[in-house]
Each structure stands twice: as structure tokens, then as C-alpha cells.
PDB file of N, CA, C and O in Angstrom:
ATOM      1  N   UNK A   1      -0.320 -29.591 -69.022  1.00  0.00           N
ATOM      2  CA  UNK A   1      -1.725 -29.535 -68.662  1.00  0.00           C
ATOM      3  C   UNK A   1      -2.577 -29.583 -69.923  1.00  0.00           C
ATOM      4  O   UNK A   1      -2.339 -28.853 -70.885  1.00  0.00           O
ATOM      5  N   UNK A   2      -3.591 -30.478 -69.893  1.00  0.00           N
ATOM      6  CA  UNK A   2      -4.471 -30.191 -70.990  1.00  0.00           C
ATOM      7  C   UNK A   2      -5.565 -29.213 -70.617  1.00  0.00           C
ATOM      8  O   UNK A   2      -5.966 -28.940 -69.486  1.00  0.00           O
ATOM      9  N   UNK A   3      -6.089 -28.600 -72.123  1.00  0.00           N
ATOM     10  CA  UNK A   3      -6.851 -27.406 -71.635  1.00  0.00           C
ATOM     11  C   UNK A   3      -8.132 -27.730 -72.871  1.00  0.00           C
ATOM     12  O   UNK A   3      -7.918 -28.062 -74.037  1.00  0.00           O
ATOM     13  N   UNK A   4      -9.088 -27.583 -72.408  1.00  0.00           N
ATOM     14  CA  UNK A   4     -10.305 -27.837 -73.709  1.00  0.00           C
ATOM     15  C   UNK A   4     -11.004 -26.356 -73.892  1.00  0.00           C
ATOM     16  O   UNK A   4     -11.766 -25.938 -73.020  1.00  0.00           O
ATOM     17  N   UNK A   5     -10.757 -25.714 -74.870  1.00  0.00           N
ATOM     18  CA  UNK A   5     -11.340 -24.313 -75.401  1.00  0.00           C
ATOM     19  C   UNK A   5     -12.924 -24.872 -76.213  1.00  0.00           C
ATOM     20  O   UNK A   5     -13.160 -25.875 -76.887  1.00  0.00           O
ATOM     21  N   UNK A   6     -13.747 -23.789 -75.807  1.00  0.00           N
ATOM     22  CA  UNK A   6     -15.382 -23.970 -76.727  1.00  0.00           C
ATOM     23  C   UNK A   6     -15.382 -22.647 -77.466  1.00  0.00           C
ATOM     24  O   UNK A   6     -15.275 -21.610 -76.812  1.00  0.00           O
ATOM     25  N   UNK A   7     -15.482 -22.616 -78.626  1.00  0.00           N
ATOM     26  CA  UNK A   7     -15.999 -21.572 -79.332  1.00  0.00           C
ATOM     27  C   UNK A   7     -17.400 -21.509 -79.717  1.00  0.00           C
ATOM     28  O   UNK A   7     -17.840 -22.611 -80.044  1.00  0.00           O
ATOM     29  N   UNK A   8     -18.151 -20.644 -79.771  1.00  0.00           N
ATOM     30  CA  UNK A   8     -19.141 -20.567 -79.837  1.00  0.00           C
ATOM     31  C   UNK A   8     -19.716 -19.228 -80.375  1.00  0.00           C
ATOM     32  O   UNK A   8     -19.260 -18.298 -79.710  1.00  0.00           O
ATOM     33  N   UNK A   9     -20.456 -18.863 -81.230  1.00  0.00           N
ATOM     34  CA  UNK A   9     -21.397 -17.559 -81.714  1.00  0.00           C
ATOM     35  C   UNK A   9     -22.055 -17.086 -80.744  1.00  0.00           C
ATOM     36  O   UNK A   9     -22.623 -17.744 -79.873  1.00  0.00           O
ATOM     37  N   UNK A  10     -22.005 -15.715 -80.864  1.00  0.00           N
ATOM     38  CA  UNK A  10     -22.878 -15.223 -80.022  1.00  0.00           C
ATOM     39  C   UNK A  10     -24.096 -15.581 -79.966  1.00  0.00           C
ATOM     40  O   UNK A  10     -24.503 -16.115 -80.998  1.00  0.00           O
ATOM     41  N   UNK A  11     -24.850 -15.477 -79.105  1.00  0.00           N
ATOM     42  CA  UNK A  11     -26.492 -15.667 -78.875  1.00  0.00           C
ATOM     43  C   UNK A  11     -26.714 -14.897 -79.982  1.00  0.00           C
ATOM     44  O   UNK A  11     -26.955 -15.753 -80.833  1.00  0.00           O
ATOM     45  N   UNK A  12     -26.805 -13.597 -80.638  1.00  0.00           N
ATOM     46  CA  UNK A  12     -27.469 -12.891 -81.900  1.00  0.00           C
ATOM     47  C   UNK A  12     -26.830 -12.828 -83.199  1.00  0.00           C
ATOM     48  O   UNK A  12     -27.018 -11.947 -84.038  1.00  0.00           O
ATOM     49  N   UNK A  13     -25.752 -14.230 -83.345  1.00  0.00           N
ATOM     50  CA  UNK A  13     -25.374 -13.727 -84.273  1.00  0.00           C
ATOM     51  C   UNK A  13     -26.121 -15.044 -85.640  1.00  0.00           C
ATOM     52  O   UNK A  13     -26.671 -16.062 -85.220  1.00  0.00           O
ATOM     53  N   UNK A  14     -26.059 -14.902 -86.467  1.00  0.00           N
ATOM     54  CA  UNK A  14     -27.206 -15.339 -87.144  1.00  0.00           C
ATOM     55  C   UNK A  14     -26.139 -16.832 -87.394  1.00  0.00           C
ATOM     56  O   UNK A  14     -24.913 -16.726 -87.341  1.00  0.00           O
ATOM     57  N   UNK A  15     -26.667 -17.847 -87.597  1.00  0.00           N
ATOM     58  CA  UNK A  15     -25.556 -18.957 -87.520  1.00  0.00           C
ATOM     59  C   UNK A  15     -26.825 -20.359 -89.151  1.00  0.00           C
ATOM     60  O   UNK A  15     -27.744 -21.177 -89.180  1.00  0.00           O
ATOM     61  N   UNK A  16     -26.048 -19.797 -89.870  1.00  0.00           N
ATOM     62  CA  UNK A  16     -26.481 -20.736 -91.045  1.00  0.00           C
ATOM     63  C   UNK A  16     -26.562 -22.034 -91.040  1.00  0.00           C
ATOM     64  O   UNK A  16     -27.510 -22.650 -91.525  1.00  0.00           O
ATOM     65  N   UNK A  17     -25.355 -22.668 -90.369  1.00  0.00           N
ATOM     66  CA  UNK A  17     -24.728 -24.239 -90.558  1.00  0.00           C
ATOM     67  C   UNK A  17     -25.898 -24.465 -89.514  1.00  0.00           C
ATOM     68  O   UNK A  17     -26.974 -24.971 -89.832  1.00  0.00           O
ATOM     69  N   UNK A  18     -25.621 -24.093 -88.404  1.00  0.00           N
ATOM     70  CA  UNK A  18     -26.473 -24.453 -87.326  1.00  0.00           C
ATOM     71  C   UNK A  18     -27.990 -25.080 -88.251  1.00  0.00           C
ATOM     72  O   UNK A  18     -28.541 -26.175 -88.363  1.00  0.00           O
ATOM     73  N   UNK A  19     -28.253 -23.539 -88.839  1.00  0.00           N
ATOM     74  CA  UNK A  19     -29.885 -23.463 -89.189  1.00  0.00           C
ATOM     75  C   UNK A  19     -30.327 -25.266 -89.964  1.00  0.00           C
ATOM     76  O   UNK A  19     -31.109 -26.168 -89.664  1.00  0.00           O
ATOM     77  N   UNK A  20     -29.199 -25.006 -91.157  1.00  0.00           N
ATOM     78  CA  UNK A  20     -28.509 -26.227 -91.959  1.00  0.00           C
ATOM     79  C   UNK A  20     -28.523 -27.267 -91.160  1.00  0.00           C
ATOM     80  O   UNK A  20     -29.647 -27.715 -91.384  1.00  0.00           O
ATOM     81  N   UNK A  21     -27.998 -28.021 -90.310  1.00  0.00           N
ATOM     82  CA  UNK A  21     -27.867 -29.046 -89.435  1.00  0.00           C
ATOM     83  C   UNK A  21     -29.370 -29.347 -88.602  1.00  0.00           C
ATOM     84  O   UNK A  21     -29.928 -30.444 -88.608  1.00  0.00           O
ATOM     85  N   UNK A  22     -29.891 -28.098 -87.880  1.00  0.00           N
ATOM     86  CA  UNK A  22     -31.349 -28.682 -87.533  1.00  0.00           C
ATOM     87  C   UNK A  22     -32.537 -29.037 -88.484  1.00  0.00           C
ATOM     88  O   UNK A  22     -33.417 -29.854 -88.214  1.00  0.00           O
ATOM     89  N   UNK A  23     -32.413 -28.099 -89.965  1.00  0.00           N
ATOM     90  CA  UNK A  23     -32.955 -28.918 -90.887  1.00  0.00           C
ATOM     91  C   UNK A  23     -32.867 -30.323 -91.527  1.00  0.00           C
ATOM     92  O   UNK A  23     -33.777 -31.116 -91.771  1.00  0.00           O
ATOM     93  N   UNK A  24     -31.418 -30.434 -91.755  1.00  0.00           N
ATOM     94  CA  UNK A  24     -31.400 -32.106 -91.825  1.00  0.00           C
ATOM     95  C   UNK A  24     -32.366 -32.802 -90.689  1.00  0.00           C
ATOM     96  O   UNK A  24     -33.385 -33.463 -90.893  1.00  0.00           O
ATOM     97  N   UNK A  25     -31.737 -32.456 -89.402  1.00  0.00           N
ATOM     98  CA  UNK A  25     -31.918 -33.435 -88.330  1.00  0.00           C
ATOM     99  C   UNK A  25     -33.700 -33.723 -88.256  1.00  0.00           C
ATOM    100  O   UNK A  25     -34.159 -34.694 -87.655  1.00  0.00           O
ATOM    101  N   UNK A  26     -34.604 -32.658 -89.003  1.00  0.00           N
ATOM    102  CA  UNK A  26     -35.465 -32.635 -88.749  1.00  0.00           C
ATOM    103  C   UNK A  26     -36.305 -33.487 -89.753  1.00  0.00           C
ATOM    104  O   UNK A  26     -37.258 -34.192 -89.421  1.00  0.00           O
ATOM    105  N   UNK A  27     -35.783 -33.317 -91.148  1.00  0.00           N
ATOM    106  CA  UNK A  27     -35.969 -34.349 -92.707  1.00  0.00           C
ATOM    107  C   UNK A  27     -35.574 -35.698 -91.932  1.00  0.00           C
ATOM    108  O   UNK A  27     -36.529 -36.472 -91.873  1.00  0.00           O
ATOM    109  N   UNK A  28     -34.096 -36.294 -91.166  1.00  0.00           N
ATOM    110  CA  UNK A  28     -34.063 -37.244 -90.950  1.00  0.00           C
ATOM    111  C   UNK A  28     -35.008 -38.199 -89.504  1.00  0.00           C
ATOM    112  O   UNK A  28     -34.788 -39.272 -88.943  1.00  0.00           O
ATOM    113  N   UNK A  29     -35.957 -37.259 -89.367  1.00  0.00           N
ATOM    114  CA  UNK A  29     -36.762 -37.572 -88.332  1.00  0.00           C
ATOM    115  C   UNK A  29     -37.076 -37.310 -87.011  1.00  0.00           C
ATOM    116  O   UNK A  29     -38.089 -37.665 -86.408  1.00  0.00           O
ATOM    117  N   UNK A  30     -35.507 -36.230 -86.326  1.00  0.00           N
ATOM    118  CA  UNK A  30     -35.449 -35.949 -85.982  1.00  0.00           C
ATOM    119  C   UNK A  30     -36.646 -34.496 -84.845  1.00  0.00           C
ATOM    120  O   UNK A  30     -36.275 -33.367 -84.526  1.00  0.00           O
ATOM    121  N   UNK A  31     -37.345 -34.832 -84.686  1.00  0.00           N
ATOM    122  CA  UNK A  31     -38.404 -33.513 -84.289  1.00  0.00           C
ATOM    123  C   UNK A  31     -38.288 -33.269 -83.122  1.00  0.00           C
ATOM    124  O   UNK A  31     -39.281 -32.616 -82.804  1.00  0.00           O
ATOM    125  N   UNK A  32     -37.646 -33.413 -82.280  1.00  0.00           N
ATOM    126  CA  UNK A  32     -37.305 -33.000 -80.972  1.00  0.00           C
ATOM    127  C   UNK A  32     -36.158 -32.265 -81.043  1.00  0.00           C
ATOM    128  O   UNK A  32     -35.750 -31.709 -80.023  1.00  0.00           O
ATOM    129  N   UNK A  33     -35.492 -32.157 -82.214  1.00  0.00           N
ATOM    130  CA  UNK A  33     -34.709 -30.930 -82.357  1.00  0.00           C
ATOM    131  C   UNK A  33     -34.953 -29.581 -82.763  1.00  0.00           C
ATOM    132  O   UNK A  33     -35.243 -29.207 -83.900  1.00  0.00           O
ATOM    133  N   UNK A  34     -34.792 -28.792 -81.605  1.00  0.00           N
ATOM    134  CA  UNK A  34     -35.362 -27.461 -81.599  1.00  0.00           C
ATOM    135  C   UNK A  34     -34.420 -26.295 -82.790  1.00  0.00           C
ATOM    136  O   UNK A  34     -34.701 -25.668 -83.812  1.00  0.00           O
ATOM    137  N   UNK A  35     -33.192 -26.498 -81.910  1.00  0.00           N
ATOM    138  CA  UNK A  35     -32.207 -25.944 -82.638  1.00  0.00           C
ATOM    139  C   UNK A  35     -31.019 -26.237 -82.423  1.00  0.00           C
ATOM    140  O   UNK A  35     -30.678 -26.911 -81.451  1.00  0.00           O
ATOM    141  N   UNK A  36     -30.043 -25.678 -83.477  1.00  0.00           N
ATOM    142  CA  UNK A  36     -28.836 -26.144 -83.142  1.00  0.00           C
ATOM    143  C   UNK A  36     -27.907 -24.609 -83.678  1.00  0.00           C
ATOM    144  O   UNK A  36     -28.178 -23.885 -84.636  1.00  0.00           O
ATOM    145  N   UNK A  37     -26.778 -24.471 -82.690  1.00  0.00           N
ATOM    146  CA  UNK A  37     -25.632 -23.448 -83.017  1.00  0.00           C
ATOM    147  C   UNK A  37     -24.490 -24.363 -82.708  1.00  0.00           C
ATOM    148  O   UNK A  37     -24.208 -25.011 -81.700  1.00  0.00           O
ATOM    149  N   UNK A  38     -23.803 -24.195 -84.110  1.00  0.00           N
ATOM    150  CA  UNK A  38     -22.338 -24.654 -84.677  1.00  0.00           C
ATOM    151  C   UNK A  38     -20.941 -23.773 -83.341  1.00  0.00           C
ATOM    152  O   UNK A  38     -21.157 -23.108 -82.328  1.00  0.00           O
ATOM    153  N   UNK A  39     -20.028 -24.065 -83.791  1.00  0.00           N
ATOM    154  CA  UNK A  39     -18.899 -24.245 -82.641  1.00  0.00           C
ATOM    155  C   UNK A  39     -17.749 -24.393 -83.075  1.00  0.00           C
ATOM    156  O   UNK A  39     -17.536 -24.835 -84.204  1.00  0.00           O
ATOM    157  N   UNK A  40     -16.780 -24.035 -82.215  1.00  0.00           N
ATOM    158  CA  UNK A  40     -15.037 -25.288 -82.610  1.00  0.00           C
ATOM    159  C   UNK A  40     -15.046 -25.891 -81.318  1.00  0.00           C
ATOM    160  O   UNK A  40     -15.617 -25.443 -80.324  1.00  0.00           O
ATOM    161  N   UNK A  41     -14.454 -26.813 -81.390  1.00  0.00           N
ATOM    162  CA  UNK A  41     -13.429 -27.105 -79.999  1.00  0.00           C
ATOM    163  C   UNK A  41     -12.343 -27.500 -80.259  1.00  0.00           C
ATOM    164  O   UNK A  41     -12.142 -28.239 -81.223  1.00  0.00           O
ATOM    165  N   UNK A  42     -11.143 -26.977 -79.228  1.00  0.00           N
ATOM    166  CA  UNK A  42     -10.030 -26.959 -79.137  1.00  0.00           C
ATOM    167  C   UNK A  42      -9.364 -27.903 -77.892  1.00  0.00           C
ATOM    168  O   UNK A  42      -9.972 -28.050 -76.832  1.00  0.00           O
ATOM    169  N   UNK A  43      -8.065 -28.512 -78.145  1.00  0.00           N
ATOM    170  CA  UNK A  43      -7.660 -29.245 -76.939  1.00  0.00           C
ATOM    171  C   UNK A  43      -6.301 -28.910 -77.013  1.00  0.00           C
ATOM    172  O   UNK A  43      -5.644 -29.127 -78.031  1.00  0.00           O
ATOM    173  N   UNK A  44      -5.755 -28.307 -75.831  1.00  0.00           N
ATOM    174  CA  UNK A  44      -4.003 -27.801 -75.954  1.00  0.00           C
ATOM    175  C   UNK A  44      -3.386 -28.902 -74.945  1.00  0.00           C
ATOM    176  O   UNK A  44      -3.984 -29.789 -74.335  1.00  0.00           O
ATOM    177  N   UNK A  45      -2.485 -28.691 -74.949  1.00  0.00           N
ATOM    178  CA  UNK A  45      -1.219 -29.284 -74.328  1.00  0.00           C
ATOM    179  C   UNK A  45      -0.336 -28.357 -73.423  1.00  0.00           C
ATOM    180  O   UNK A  45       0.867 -28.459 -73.666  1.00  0.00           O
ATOM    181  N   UNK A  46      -0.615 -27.635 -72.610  1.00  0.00           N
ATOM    182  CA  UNK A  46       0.136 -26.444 -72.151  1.00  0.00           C
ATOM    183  C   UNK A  46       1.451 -26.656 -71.390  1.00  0.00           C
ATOM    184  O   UNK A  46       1.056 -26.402 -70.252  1.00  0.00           O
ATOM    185  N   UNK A  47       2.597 -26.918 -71.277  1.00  0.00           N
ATOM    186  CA  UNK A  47       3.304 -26.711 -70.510  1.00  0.00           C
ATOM    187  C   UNK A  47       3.727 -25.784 -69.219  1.00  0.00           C
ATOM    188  O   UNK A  47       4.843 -25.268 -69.162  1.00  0.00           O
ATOM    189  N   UNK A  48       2.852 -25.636 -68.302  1.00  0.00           N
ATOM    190  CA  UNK A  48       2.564 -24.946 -67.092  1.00  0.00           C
ATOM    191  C   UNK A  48       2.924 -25.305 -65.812  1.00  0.00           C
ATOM    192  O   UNK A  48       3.225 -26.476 -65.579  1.00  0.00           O
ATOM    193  N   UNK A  49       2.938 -24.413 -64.895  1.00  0.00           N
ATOM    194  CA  UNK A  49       3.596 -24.623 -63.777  1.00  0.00           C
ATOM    195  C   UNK A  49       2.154 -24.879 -62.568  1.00  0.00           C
ATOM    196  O   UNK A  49       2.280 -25.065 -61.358  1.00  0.00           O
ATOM    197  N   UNK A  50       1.176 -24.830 -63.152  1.00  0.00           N
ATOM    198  CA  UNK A  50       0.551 -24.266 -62.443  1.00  0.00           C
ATOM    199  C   UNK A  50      -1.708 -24.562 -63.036  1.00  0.00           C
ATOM    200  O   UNK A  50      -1.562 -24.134 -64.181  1.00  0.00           O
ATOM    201  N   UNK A  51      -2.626 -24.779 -62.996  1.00  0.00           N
ATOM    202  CA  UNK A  51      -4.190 -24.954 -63.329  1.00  0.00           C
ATOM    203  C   UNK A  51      -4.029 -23.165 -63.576  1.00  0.00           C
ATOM    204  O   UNK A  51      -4.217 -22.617 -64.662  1.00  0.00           O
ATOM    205  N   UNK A  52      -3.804 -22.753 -62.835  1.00  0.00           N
ATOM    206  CA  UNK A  52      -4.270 -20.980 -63.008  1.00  0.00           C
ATOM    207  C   UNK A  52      -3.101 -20.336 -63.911  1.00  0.00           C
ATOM    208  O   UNK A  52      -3.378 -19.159 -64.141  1.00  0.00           O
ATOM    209  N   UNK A  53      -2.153 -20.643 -64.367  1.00  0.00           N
ATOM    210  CA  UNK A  53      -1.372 -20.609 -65.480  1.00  0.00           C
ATOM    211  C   UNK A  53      -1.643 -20.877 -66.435  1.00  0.00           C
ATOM    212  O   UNK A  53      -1.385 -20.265 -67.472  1.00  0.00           O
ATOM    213  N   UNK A  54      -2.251 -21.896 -66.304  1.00  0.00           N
ATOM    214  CA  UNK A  54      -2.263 -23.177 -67.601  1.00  0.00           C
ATOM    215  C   UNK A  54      -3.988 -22.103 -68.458  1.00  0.00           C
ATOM    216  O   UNK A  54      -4.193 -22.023 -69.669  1.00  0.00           O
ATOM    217  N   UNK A  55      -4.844 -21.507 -67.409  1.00  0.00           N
ATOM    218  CA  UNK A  55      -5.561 -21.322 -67.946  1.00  0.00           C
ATOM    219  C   UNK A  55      -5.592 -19.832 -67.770  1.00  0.00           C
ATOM    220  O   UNK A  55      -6.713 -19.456 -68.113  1.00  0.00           O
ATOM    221  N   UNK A  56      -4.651 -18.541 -67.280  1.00  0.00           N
ATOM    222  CA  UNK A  56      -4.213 -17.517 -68.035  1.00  0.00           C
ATOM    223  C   UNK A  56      -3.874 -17.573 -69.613  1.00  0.00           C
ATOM    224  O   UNK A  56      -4.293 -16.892 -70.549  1.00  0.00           O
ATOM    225  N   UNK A  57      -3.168 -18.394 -69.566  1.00  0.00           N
ATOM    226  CA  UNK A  57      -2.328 -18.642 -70.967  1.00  0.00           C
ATOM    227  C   UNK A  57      -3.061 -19.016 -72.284  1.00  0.00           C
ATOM    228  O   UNK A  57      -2.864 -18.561 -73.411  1.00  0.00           O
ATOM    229  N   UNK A  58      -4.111 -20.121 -71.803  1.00  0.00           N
ATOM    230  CA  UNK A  58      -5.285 -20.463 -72.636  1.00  0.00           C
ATOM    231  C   UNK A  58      -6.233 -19.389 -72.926  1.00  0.00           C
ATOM    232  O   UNK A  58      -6.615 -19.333 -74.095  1.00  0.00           O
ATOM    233  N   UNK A  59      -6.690 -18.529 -72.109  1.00  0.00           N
ATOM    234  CA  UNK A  59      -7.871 -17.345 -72.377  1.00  0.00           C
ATOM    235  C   UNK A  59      -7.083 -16.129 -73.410  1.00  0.00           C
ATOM    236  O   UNK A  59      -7.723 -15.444 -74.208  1.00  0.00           O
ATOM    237  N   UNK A  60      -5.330 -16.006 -73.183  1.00  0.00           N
ATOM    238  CA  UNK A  60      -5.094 -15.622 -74.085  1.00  0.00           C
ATOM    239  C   UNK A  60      -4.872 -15.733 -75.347  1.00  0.00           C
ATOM    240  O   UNK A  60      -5.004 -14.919 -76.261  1.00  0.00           O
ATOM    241  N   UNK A  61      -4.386 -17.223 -75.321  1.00  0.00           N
ATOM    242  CA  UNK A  61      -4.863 -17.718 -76.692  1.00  0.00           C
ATOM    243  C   UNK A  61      -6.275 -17.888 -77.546  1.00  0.00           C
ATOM    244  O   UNK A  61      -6.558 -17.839 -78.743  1.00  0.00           O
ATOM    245  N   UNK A  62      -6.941 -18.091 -76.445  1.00  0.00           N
ATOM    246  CA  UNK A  62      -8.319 -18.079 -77.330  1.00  0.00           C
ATOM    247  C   UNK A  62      -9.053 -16.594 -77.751  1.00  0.00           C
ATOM    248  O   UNK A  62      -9.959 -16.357 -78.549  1.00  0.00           O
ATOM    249  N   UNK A  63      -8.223 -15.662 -76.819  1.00  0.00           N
ATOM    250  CA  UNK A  63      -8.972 -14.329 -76.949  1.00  0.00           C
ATOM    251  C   UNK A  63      -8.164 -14.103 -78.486  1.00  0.00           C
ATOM    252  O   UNK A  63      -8.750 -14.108 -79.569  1.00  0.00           O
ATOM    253  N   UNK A  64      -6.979 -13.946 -78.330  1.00  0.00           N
ATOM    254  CA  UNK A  64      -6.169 -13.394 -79.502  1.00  0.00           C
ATOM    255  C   UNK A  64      -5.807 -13.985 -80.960  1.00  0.00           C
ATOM    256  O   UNK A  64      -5.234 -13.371 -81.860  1.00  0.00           O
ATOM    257  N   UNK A  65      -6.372 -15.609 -80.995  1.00  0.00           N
ATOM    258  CA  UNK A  65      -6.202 -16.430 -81.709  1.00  0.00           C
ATOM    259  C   UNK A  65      -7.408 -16.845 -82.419  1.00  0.00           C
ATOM    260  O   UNK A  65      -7.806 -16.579 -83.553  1.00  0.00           O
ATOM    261  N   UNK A  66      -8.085 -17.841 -81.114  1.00  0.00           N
ATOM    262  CA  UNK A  66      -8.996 -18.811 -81.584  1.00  0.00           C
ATOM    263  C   UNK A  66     -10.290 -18.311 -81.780  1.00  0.00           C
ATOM    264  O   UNK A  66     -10.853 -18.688 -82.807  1.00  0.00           O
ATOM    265  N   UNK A  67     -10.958 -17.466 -80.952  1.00  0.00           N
ATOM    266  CA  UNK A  67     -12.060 -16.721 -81.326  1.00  0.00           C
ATOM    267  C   UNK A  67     -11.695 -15.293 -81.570  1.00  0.00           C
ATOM    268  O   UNK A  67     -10.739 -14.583 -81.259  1.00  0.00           O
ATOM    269  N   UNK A  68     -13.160 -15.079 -82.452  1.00  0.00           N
ATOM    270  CA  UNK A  68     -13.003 -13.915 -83.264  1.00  0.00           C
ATOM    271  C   UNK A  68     -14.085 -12.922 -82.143  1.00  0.00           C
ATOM    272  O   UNK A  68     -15.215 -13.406 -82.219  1.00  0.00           O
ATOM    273  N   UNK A  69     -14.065 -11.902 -81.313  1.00  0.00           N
ATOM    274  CA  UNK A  69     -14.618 -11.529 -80.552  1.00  0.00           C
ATOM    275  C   UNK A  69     -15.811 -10.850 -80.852  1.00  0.00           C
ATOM    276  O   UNK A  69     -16.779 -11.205 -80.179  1.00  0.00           O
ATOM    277  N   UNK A  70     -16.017  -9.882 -81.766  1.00  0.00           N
ATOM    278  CA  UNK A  70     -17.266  -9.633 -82.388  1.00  0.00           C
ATOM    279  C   UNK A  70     -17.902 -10.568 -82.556  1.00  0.00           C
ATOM    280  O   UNK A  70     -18.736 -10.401 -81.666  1.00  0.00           O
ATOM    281  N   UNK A  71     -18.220 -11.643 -83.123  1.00  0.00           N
ATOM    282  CA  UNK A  71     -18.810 -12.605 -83.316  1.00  0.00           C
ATOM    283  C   UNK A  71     -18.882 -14.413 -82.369  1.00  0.00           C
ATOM    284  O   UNK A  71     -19.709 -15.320 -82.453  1.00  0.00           O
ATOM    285  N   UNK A  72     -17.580 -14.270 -81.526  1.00  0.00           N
ATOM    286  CA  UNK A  72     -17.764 -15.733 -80.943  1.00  0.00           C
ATOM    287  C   UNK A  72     -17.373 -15.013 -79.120  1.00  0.00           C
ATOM    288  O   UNK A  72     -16.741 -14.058 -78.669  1.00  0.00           O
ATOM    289  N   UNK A  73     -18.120 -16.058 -78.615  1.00  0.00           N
ATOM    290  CA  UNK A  73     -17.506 -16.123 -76.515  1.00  0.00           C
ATOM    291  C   UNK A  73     -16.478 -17.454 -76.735  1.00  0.00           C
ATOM    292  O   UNK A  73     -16.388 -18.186 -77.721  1.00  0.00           O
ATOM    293  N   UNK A  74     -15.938 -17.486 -75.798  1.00  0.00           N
ATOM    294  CA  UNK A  74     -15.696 -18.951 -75.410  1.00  0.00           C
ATOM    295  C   UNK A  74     -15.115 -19.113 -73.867  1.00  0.00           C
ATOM    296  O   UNK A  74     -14.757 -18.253 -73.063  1.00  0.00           O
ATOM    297  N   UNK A  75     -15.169 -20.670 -73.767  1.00  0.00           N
ATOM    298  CA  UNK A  75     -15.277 -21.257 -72.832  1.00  0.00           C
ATOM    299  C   UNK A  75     -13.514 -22.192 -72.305  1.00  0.00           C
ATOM    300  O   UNK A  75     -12.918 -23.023 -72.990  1.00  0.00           O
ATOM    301  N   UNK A  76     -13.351 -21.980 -71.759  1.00  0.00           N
ATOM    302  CA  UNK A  76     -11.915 -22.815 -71.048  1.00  0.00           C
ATOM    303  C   UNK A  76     -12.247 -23.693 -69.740  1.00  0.00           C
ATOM    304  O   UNK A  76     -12.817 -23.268 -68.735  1.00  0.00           O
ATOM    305  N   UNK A  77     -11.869 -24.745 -69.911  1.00  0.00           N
ATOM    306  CA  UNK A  77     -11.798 -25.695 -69.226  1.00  0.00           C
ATOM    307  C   UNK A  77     -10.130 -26.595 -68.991  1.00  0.00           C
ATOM    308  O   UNK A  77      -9.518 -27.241 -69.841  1.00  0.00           O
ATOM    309  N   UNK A  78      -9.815 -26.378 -67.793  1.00  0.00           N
ATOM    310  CA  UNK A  78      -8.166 -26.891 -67.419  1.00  0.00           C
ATOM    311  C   UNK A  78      -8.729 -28.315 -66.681  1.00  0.00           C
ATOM    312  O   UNK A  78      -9.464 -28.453 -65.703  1.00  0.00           O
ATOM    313  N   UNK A  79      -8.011 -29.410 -67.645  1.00  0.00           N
ATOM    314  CA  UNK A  79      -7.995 -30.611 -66.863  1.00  0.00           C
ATOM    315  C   UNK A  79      -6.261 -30.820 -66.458  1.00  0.00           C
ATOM    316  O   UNK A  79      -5.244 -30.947 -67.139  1.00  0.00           O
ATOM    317  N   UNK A  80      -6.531 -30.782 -65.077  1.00  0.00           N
ATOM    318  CA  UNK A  80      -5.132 -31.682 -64.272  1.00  0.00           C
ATOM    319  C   UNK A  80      -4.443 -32.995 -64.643  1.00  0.00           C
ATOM    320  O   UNK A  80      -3.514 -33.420 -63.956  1.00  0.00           O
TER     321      UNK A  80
END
């Protein structure tokens, strides 16, 4: 099963690159960019029996691995 993980900062946590990236976008002409918050994304390969397996297995990986919980949520998505 493939599985697509979103990492993401919290809503309060102060995010530089982000800040960094809507300033460019805004020098390059960009003015309809309000703001921007930075991210990972992840894509697994799960070997599962099962969509509700496939994405037990993923929330634990992303809880214990991929995001850092003080500072990031994330998001799981199981494609069939």
C-alpha cells in the first residue's frame, strides 16, 4: 500500500523558511502571497494486509519517527 505522510508546524510555532520563501515570492512579484509554512512529505510503501493497517502502521511511524510532536501535526493519507 502506498501511504503519503504531511508534516507540518504547528499553527504557533514560529517558521523562518516559510517567512524566507514568502519574502522571495513577494521581491519576485509575487503579491498575492500572503504566507507561506514549510513542511516534509513522505511516501511509504507499506506491506499490509489491509487500508486500516496500512494506516495504523503509518501514524506510528510518523508519530515516533517522522514528526517531532512538540513542534509538528501531521497528516496520513492511504492510497489503495
Amino acid at each position: 500500500m502506498k501511504v503519503n505522510i504531511i508534516v507540518t508546524l504547528k499553527p504557533a510555532v514560529h517558521d523562518p523558511q516559510g517567512e524566507t520563501i514568502s519574502n522571495a515570492l513577494k521581491q519576485l512579484g509575487y503579491e498575492h502571497s500572503v504566507s507561506v509554512r514549510q513542511g516534509k512529505f513522505f511516501e511509504l510503501s507499506l506491506d499490509t494486509g489491509s487500508p486500516e493497517e496500512a494506516l495504523r502502521l503509518a501514524e506510528e511511524i510518523a508519530r515516533r519517527v517522522l514528526a517531532n510532536p512538540v513542534l509538528e501535526v501531521f497528516d496520513v493519507e492511504v492510497k489503495a
